[in-house]
C-alpha positions as CSV (number, residue, x, y, z in Angstrom):
1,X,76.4,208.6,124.9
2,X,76.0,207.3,121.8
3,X,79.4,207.7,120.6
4,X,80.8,205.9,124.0
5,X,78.4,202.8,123.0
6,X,79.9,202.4,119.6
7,X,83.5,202.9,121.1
8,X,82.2,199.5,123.5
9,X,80.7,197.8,120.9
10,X,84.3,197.7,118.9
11,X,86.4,197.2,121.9
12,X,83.9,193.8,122.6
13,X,84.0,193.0,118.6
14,X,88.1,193.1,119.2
15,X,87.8,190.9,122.4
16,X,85.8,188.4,120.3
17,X,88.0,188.0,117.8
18,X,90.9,187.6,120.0
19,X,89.3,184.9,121.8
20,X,87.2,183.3,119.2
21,X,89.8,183.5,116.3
22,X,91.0,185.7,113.5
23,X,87.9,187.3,111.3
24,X,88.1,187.0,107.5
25,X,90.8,189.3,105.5
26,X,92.6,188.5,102.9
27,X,95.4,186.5,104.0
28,X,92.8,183.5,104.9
29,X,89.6,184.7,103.1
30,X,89.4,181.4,101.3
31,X,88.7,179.9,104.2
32,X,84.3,179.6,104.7
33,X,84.8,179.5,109.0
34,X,87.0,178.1,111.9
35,X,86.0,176.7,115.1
36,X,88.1,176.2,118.5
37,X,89.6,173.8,119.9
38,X,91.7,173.5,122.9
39,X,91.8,177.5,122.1
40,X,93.5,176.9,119.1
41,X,91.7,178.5,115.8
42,X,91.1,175.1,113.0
43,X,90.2,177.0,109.8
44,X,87.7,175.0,107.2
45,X,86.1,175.4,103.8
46,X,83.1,173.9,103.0
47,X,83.4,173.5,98.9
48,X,86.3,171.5,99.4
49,X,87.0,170.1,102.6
50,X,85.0,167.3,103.6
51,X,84.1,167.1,99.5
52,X,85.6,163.3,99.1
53,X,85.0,161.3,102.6
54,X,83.1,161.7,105.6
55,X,86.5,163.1,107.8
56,X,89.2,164.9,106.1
57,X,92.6,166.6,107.9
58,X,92.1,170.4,109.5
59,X,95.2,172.0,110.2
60,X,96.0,173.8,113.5
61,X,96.5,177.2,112.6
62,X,99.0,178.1,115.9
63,X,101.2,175.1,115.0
64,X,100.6,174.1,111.9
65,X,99.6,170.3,112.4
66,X,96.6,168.2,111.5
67,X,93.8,166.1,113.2
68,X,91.6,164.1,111.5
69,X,87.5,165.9,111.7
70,X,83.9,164.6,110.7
71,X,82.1,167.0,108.9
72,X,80.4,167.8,112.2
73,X,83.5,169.0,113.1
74,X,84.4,166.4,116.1
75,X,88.3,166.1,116.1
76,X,88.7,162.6,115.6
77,X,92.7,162.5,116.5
78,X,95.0,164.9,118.1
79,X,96.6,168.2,116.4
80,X,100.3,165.8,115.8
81,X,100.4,165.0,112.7
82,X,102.9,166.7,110.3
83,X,101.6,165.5,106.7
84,X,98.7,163.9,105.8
85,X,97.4,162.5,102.5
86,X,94.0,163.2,102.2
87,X,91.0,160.4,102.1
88,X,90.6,161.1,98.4
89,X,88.9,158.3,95.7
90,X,87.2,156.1,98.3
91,X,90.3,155.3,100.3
92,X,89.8,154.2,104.0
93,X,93.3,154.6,105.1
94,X,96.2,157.2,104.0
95,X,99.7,157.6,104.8
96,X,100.6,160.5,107.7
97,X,103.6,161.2,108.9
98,X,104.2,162.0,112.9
99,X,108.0,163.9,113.7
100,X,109.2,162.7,109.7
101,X,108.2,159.0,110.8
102,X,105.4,157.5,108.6
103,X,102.5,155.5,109.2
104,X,98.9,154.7,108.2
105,X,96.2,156.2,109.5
106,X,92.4,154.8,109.0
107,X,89.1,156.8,108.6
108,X,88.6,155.9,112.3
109,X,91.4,157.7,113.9
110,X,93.1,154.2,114.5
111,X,97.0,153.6,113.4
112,X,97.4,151.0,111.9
113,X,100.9,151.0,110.7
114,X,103.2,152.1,113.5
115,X,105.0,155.7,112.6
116,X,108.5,154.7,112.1
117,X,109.2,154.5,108.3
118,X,111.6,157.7,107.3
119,X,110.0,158.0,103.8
120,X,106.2,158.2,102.7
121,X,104.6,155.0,101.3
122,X,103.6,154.6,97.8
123,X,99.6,153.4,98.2
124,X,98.0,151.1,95.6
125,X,94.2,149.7,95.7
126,X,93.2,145.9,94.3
127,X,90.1,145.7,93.3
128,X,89.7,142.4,93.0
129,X,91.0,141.5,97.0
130,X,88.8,144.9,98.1
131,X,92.4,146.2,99.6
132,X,94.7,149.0,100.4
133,X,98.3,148.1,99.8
134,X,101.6,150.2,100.8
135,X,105.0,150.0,99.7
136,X,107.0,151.3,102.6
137,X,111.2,151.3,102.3
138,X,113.0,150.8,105.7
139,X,117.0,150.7,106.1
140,X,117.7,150.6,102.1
141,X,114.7,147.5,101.4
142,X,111.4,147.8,100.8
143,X,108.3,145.7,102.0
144,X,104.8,145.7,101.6
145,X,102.1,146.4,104.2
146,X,98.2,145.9,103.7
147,X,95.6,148.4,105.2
148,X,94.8,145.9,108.3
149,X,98.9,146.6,109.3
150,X,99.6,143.3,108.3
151,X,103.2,142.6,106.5
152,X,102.5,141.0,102.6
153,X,105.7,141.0,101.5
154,X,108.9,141.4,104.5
155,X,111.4,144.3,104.1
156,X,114.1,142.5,102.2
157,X,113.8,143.1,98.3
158,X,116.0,145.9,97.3
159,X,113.2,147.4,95.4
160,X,108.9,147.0,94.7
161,X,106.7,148.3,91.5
162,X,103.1,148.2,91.3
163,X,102.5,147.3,87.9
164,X,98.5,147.2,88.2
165,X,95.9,144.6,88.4
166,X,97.3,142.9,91.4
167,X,100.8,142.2,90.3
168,X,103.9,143.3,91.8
169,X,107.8,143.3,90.4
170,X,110.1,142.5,92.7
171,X,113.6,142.6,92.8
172,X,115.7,140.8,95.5
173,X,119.2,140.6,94.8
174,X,120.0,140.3,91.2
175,X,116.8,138.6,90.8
176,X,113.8,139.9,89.7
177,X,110.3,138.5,90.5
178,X,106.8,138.7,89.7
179,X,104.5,139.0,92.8
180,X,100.8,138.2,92.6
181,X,99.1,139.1,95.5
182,X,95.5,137.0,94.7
183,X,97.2,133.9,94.8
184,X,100.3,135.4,96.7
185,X,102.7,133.0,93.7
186,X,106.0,134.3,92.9
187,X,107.3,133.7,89.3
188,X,111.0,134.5,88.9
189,X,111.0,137.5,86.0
190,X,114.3,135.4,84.4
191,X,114.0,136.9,80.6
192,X,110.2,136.8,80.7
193,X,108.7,140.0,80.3
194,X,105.0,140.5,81.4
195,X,103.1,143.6,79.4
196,X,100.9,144.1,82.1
197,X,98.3,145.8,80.1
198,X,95.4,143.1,80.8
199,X,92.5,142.4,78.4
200,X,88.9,142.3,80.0
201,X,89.2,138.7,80.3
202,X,92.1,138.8,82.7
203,X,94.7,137.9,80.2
204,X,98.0,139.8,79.0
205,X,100.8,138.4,76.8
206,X,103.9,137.0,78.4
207,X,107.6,137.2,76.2
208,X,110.3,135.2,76.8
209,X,113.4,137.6,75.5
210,X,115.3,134.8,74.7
211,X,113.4,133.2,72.2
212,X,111.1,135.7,71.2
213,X,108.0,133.9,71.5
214,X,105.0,134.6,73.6
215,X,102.4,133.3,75.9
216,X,99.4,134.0,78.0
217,X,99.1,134.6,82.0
218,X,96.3,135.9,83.6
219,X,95.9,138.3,86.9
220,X,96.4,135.0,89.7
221,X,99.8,134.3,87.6
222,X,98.6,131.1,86.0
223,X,100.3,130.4,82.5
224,X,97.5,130.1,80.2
225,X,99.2,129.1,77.3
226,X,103.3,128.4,77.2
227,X,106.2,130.7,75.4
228,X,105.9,128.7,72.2
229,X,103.7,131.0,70.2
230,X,104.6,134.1,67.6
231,X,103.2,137.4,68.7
232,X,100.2,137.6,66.0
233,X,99.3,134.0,66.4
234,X,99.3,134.5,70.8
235,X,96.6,137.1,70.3
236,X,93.7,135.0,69.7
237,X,94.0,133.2,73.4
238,X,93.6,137.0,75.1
239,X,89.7,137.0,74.7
């Protein structure tokens, strides 16, 4: 009898795990636990997932693609997501990609940049505007897209670099442009060269190549001081 009894107990134990997902072994014993959904086992571990936001991507471990989940484990979004970045450094939205077409994706579940980009953005934050930026390239031209799905910058400069604090180079055509998105003032690049390395007062030295001789613009793109100065001398109007 008692034999028969543990024979029942690990036929149930088997039925369990068939229905209620895969036990620990080695092959996913990183994992802390899994839960169901739709029948499907989602695998999760508590150290790390969850350990920068509020929701965070599980992946579906029959086919391999993600939904966004809160840390009470409510599946926010469908399993149809192919790639996700995660919600990592206070971001509120992320880049996803849906059948190799990218998008943006919020901490709500909401889309709000349409999937149909073939390559993944490049994501920026300014921390003066509070704001999610992202470079996206579409037919050969790249454009610039802000978290609320809004077009910044239209999808006709052959090429756009963050360059920090706000400031964007540009190049459309043969030109090149620098791109301030506070005061959204375009200054055409010509042979000035910004350094982009700002002093806490919101300064940085501008260089006209031709001449040599430097100036002083600040994050909104206003010229502080004129190309008319020596490097050493300029220095003095960065504090």
């Amino acid at each position: 009898m008692k034999e028969r009894t543990i024979v029942i107990f690990l036929l149930l134990s088997h039925i369990c795990m068939f229905v209620f997902g895969e036990q620990l072994t080695k092959e996913n014993s990183y994992y802390d636990s899994f839960f169901i959904s739709n029948g499907d086992t989602v695998w999760y571990k508590l150290g790390s997932d969850w350990s920068d936001s509020e929701v965070d991507w599980l992946i579906n471990a029959r086919t391999g693609l993600f939904a966004l989940v809160d840390t009470n484990l409510n599946v926010i979004t469908e399993f149809k997501y192919t790639y996700a970045y995660p919600f990592s450094q206070g971001m509120n939205t992320v880049g996803a990609s849906i059948n190799n077409k990218w998008g943006v994706v919020n901490k709500l579940g909401e889309e709000v940049v349409k999937f149909k980009y073939p390559h993944s953005p490049y994501s920026f934050y300014d921390t003066i505007l509070k704001k999610e930026f992202y470079i996206f390239k579409k037919r050969h031209k790249e454009g610039v897209i802000d978290e609320d799905g809004d077009i910044v910058i239209p999808f006709d400069r052959v090429e756009i670099f963050n360059c920090g604090y706000g400031i964007l180079q540009i190049q459309k055509g043969k030109n090149y442009f620098w791109y301030f998105l506070r005061t959204k003032k375009t200054i055409l690049h010509g042979t000035q060269t910004v350094e982009c390395s700002f002093y806490k007062s919101g300064k940085t030295i501008i260089i006209d190549e031709k001449t040599g001789k430097c100036g002083v613009i600040d994050t909104t793109g206003t010229f502080i001081k004129p190309c008319v100065y020596d490097r050493n001398e300029v220095k003095k109007f960065l504090k």
